[in-house]
C-alpha positions in Angstrom: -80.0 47.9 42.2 -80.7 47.1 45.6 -83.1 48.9 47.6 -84.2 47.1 50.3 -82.2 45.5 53.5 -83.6 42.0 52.8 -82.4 42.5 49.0 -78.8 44.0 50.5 -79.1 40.7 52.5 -79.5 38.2 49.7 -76.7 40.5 47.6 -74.4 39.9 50.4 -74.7 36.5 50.3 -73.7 36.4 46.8 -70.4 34.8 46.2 -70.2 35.1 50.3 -68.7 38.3 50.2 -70.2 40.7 52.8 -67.9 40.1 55.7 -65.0 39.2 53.7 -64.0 42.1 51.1 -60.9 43.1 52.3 -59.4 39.5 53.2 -60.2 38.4 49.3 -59.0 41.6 48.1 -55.4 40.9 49.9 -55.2 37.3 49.3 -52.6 35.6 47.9 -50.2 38.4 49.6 -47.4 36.2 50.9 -46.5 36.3 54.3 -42.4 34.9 54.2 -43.1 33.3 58.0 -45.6 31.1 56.9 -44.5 29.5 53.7 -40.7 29.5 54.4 -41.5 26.8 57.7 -41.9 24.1 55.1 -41.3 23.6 51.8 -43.5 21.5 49.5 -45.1 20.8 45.9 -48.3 22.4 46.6 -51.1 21.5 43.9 -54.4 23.8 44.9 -57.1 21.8 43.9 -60.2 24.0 43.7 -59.6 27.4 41.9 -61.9 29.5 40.2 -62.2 31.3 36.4 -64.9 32.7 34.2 -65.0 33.5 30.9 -66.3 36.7 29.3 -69.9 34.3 27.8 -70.2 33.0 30.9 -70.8 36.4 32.5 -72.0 37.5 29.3 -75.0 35.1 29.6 -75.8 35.7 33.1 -76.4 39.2 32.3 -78.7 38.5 29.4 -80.1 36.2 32.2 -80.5 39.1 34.6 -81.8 41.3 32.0 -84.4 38.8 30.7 -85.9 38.8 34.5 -84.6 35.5 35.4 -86.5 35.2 38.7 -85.0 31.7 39.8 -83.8 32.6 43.5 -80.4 30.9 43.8 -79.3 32.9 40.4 -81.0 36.2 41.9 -78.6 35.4 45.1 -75.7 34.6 43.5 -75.4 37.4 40.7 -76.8 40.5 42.4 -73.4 41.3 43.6 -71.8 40.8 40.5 -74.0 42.4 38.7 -75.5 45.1 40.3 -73.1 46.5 42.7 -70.3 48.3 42.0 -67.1 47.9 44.2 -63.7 48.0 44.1 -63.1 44.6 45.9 -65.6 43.2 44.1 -64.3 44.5 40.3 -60.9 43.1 42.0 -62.2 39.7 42.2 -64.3 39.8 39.1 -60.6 40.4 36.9 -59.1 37.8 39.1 -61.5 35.5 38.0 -61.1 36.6 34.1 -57.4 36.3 34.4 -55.0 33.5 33.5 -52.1 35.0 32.5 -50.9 37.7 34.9 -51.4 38.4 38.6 -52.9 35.0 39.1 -49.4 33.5 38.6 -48.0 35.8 39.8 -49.8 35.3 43.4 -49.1 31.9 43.1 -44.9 32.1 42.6 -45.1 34.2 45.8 -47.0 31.6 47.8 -45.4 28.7 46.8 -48.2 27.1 44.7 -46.7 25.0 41.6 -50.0 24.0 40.2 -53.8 25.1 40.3 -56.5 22.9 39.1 -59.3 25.3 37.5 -62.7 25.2 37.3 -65.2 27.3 36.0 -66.5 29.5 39.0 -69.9 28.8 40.5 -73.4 29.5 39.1 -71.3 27.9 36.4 -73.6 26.9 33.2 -76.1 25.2 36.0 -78.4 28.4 35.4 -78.8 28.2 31.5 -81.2 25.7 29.8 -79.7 23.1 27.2 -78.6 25.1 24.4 -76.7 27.7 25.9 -75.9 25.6 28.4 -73.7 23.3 26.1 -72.7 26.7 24.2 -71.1 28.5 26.7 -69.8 25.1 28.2 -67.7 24.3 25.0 -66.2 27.9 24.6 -65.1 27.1 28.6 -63.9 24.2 28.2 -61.9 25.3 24.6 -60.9 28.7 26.9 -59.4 26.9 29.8 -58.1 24.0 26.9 -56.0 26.8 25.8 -54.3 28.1 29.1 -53.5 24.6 29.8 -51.3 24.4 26.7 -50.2 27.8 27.6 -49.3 27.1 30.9 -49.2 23.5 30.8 -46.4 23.1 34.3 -48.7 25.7 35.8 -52.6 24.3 35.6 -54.7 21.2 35.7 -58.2 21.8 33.8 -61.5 20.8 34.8 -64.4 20.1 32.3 -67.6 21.6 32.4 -70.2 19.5 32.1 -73.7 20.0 31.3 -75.9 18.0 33.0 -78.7 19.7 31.0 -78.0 17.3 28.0 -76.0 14.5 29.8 -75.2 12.8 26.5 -73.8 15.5 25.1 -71.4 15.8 28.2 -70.2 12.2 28.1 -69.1 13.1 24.3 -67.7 16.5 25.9 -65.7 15.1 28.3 -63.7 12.6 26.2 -63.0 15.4 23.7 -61.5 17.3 26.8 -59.3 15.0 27.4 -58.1 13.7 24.0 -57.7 17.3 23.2 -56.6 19.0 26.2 -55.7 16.6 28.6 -58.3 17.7 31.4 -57.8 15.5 34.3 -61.0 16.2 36.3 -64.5 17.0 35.4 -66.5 20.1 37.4 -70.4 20.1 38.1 -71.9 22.9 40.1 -74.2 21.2 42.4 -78.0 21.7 41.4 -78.9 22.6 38.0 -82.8 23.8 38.2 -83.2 22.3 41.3 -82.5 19.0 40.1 -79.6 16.4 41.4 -76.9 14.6 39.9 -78.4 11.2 41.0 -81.3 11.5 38.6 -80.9 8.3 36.4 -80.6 10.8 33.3 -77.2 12.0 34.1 -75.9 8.4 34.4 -74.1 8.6 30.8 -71.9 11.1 32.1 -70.8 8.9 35.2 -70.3 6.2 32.8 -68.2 8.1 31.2 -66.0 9.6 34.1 -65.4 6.3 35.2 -64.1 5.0 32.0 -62.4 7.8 31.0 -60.6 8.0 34.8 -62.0 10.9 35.6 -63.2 12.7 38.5 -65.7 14.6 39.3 -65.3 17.9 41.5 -68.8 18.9 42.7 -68.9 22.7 43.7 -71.6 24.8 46.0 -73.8 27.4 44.7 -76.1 29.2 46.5 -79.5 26.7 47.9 -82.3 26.1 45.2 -85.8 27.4 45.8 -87.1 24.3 48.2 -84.3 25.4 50.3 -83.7 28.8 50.6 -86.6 30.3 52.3 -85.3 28.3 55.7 -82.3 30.0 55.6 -83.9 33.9 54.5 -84.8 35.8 57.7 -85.7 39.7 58.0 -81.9 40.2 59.0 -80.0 37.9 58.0 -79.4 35.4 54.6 -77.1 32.1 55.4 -78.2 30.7 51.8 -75.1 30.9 50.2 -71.0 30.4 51.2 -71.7 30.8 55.2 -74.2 27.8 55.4 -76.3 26.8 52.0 -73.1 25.7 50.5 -72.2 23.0 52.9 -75.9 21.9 53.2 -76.6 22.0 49.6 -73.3 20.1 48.2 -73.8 17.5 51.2 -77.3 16.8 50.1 -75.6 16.2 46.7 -73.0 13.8 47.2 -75.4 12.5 50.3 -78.1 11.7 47.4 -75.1 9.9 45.1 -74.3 8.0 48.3 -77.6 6.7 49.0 -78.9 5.9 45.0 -76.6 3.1 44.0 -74.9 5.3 41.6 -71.5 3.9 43.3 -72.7 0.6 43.1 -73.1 0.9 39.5 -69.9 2.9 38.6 -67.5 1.8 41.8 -64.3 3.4 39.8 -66.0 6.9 40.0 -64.7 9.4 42.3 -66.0 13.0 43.6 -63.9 15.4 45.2 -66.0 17.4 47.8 -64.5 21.0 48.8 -64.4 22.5 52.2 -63.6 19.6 54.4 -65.7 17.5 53.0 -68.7 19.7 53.0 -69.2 18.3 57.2 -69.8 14.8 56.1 -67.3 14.0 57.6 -68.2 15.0 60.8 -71.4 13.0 60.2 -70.3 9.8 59.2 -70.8 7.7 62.0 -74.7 8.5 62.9 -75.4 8.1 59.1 -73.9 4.5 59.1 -75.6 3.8 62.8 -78.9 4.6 61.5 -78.6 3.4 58.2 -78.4 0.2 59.8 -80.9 0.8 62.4 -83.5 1.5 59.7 -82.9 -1.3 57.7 -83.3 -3.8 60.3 -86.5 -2.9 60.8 -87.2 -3.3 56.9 -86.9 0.8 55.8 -84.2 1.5 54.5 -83.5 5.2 53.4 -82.1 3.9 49.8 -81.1 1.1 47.4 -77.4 1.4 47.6 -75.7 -1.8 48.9 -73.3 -0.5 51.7 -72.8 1.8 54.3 -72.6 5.8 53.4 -68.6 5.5 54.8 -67.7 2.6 52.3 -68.8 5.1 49.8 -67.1 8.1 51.4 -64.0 6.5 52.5 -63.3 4.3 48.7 -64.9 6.7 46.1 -64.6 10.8 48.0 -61.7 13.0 48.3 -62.1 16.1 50.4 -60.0 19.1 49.7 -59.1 22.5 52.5 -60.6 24.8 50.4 -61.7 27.9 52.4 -60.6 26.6 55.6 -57.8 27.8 57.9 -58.7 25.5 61.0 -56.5 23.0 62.4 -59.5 21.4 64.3 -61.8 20.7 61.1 -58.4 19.4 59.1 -57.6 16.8 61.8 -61.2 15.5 62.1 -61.0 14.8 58.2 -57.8 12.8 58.9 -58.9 11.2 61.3 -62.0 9.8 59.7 -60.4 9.6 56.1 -56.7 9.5 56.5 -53.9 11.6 55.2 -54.8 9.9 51.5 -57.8 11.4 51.0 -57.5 14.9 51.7 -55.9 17.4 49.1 -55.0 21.3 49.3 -56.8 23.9 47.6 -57.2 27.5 48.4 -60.9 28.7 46.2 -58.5 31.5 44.6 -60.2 34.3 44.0 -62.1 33.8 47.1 -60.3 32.7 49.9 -56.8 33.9 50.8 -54.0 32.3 49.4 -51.5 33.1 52.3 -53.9 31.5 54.8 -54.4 28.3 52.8 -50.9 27.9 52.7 -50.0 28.9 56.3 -52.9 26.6 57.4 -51.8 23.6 55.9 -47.9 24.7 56.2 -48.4 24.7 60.5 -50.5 21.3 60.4 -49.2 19.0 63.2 -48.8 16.3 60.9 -45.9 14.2 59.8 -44.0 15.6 56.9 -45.0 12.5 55.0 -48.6 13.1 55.4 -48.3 16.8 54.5 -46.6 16.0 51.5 -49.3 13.8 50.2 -51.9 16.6 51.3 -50.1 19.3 49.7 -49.5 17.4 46.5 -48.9 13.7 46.5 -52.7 13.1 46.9 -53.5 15.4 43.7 -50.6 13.7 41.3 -51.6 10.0 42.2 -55.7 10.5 41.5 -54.9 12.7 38.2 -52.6 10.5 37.2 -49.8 13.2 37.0 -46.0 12.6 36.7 
């Protein structure tokens, strides 16, 4: 239990919940005004489940005294504090056959594209890693053949046996026809770039597969920066834009995209702000190779990577301002819709996107065009 402010601080960043209760609990309420303006296919592209192993085997984590901090962050909540908007999200996340579609006939949303909800399998080492992994990926196989007008699956992988994952994710797809594949961020600290998990991005490409990389809360080298005496921004309200950045940042800069230039990642949230960085990162890319230090081995500049090989999605955000940036920068083409059901608010995704002062044409790509051209979807 908690029993300190600094611990109440850290639970509260947990699944970034503190400040935002009430809003998640009433999500996916409609509101006629704003989805009635427009009318589109609407595919939400980042949307969240967990299985009972999954939470199954963070508790045994828990339980064992598990002491690595992002885990500590991101499960106190969910495992130590009881509340009735938290129990609310919990069995939204569990469930796949009732209220979930239910929220989604009354906001207009055809389609969501689901992925197993952040710490994910990241926290486990190798063999229940790949355990709980397959019983995922067999879980959310079976609501896709279920539901099969309704949701898109993503594939867990594990980059704690990378090998294994590259098997994994063409059994996905030959059994269940998963379109995407889902990584949450760092697994013990350690990146995706790491020439050990280059197997699996062997495989996405040839298999036509994307990858979706997901936040979870900031790994150890990080998170004491962003832990003060009164406050904790490790996890949704700051650490999960820094620490996915750094990722796909780190992908940018290793020549993994020189090496696999059919792979693409999907970053949530706008992007993740690297956007909004773009420009400096190319100007002094090139400033620091011309004087003979370069800051990696890839071949071109971090926006031929972002703008030919990234798609960004509007997951969690209801700002105009951020949305236009993103199409400035990227175009209409690269961004998708999602909402992060259970935790953002359906209503306002939809409303958000819905009031965009954008052509029809581009909102129909964003809403859905975008989605059923990269997946490949009729």
């Amino acid at each position: 239990m908690v029993s300190s402010r600094r611990e109440f601080l850290t639970a509260a960043g947990s699944l970034g919940l503190a400040a935002t209760v009430s809003d998640v609990a009433a999500a996916g309420e409609a509101d006629a005004e704003s989805t009635a303006t427009r009318q589109f296919k609407r595919i939400a592209m980042e949307e969240a489940f967990f299985t009972t192993e999954t939470i199954d085997g963070y508790q045994r984590l828990a339980d064992s005294g598990y002491a690595d901090p992002a885990f500590v962050q991101e499960m106190a909540l969910l495992l130590n504090i009881k509340h009735p908007g938290l129990q609310r999200i919990l069995d939204r996340l569990m469930d796949l056959e009732g209220e979930r579609l239910s929220i989604m006939d009354a906001n207009g949303i055809d389609m969501q594209v689901l992925g197993l909800s952040a710490p994910g399998i990241n926290v486990f080492e190798k063999d229940d890693a790949v355990s709980i992994a397959q019983r995922a990926n067999d879980q959310l196989g079976a609501a896709l053949i279920a539901h099969p007008d309704r949701y898109i699956g993503m594939a867990t992988i594990v980059a704690q046996d990378p090998k294994w994952s590259a098997k994994e994710l063409e059994r996905c797809v030959n059994e269940y026809g998963m379109k995407l594949a889902l990584s949450n961020s760092h697994t013990h600290d350690e990146y995706l770039d790491a020439k050990k998990n280059w197997p699996m991005f062997e495989a996405l490409e040839s298999l036509n597969l994307p990858l979706y990389i997901h936040p979870r809360a900031v790994g150890a080298k990080l998170r004491e920066s962003m832990m003060g005496a009164d406050f904790n921004i490790g996890h949704v309200h700051w650490g999960f834009g820094i620490e996915t950045s750094t990722h796909a940042v780190r992908l940018m800069y290793s020549g993994v995209f020189d090496q696999f230039p059919g792979l693409k990642v999907i970053l949530g949230h706008m992007g993740e702000g690297i956007p909004f960085w773009l420009n400096r990162m190319d100007a002094y890319t090139q400033a620091s190779s011309a004087l003979g230090l370069p800051p990696g081995i890839a071949k071109r500049l971090p926006s031929d990577y972002f703008r030919e090989n990234f798609y960004v999605t509007t997951s969690g955000f209801y700002d105009h301002a951020a949305l236009k940036l993103c199409h400035d920068v990227l175009g209409p083409e690269k961004i998708m819709f999602a909402v992060d059901y259970p935790y953002g608010s359906t209503e306002k995704a939809v409303k958000m996107l819905n009031t965009a002062p954008f052509p029809e044409d581009d909102l129909q790509m964003m809403f859905s065009g975008n989605a059923e051209r990269l997946l490949g979807l009729s």
